[in-house]
C-alpha positions, 0 to 999 in steps of 0.5 A: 224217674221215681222222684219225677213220679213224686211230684202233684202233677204226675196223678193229673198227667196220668189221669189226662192219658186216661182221659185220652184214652177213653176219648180216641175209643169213643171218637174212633170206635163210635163211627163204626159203632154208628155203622152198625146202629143204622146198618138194618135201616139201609134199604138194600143190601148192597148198601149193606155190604158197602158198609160194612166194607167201609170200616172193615180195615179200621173197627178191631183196631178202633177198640185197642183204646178202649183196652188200653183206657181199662188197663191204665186205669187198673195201673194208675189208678186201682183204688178207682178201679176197684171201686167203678168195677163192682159199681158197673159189672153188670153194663160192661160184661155185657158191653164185652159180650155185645162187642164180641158178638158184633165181632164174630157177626163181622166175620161170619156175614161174610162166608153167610149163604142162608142166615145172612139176615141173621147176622145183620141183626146180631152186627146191629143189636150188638152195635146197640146194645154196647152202646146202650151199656156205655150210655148206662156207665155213663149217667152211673158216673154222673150221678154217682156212686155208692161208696162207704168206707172206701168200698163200693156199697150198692147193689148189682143193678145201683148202675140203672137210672133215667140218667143212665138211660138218657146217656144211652139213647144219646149215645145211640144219636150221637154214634149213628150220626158220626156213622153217618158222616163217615158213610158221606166221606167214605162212599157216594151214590145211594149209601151217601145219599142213604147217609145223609138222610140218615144223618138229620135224624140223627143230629136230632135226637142228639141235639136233644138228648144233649140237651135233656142230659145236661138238665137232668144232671143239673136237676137231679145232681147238686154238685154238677149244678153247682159246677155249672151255674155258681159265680163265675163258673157260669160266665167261665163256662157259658162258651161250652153250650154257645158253641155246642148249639154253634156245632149243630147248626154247622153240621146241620147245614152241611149234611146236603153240601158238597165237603164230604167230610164235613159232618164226620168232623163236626160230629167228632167235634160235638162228641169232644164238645161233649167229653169237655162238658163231662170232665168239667163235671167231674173232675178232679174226681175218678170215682165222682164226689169221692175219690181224687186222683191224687187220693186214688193214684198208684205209688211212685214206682208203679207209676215209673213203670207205667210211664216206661211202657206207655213210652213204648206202646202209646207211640206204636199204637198211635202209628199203626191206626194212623197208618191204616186210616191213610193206607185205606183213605179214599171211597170205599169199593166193594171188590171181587170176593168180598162183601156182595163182589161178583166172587162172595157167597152171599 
């Protein structure tokens, strides 16, 4: 296996499952992220409880990506590691202490009888300020980073830019709409009705921020400009925002139309439209403009070991959440004892 670990093409294998990875986090931990975005905006509390019902089985396990897309990282490729980590300490530190928070808020709104209200806003702003935090590493890595001699060389706040920041407020419309079009698929009557409206105001702001995101990049970074508009990239990749705009307008029209899952599966659609846009940007680098991944990957006989154990865990992971999502298909109902049931404390 060592000599098949040899060859150019391994770094790309290995970098795609990063990449993988770092997509089924965002697809899947972004629906109950956007719960949690637009959870105080629901009007009552029942609608509430019927929320946080809804994602209950699935959101812990929606994170073992992220997890797992850090931990492949340090393996396959540590000279990006050690390089991003310095650069981003500050937003994922507190991404972490966001999710733990939004975590422990889950747990404890359940068993609340007088703060209640309390553990709304910490489950919403945990929601938000992780994704605020993703939003941030996010234009850090578009608009690169600081390195000199191999080692990140800017300070503990290098990661803040208005591109940072245009992610984020991006992030916040795209996580709410995909929160939004899980609502419309997983429950009916007035959260559903509550999650279509929802839902235009959030295709909105991220049909817009799509659109200032990928300006902005363009302007403020040349390489990404060069990547996009130099000939014949132009004509090559012109298909990416024709059928981006195509997707708003689908997701649009169907937020009052019958098929449910509709907008859930277009948002996913737009967000993986997205990461296209992104890696298109990037690529081959894993820290941009200086670090490749054949440069930054591990040696033969770690990435041997890697591959070992990816066989053994990628699989079981993949079955388990397949699992859940089918064993938990269907609407969701609040039951006896649980979120507002004729049993619960609240």
């Amino acid at each position: 296996m060592i000599e098949l670990m040899q060859s150019d093409g391994v770094p790309l294998i290995f970098g795609a499952l990063v990449a993988f990875c770092v997509t089924v986090y965002v697809l899947a931990d972004g629906l109950d992220l956007g719960v949690g975005i637009i959870f105080l905006v629901a009007p009552r509390e029942e609608q509430r409880d019927l929320m946080m019902a809804s994602i209950e089985p699935v959101w812990d396990a929606n994170e073992t990506w992220l997890v797992m897309g850090g931990t492949l990282l340090v393996a396959a490729f540590p000279a990006g590691y050690y390089v991003l980590l310095p650069a981003f300490y500050l937003p994922v530190m507190l991404m972490l202490f966001a999710l733990i928070f939004r975590g422990v808020a889950f747990g404890f709104r359940l068993q609340a009888t007088r703060f209640r209200d309390l553990w709304d806003i910490a489950f919403s702003a945990g929601s938000i300020v992780a994704t605020l935090c993703q939003g941030l590493i996010l234009g850090g890595l578009i608009g690169g980073v600081p390195v000199e001699h191999g080692m990140f060389a800017g300070g503990p706040f290098s990661f803040f830019s208005l591109l940072g920041l245009l992610c984020g407020v991006g992030l916040i419309g795209g996580y709410a709409l995909m929160g939004a079009g899980w609502l419309i698929w997983k429950t009916d009557g007035s959260t559903q009705v509550f999650a279509r409206e929802i839902g235009h105001s959030a295709l909105i702001l991220t049909a817009v921020m799509m659109g200032l995101v990928s300006l902005w990049s363009a302007w403020s970074v040349p390489e990404v400009a060069a990547r996009w508009f130099a000939w014949p990239n132009l004509a090559l990749l012109a298909p990416v925002p024709l059928v981006t705009l195509a997707v708003v307008v689908f997701t649009w029209r169907g937020l009052w139309e019958g098929a449910e899952p509709r907008t859930f599966l277009s948002a996913l659609a737009l967000f993986a439209l997205g990461l296209v846009g992104l890696v298109v940007s990037l690529w081959p680098y894993v820290v941009p403009r200086e670090v490749t991944v054949w440069d930054g990957a591990s040696d033969p006989q770690t990435l041997a070991f890697i591959a070992v154990g990816l066989m053994i865990v990628l699989p079981i992971v993949l079955a388990y959440q397949a699992h859940a999502y089918w064993v938990f298909r269907g609407k969701t109902a609040l039951h006896e004892g649980a979120y507002g049931g004729p049993g619960s404390k609240g």
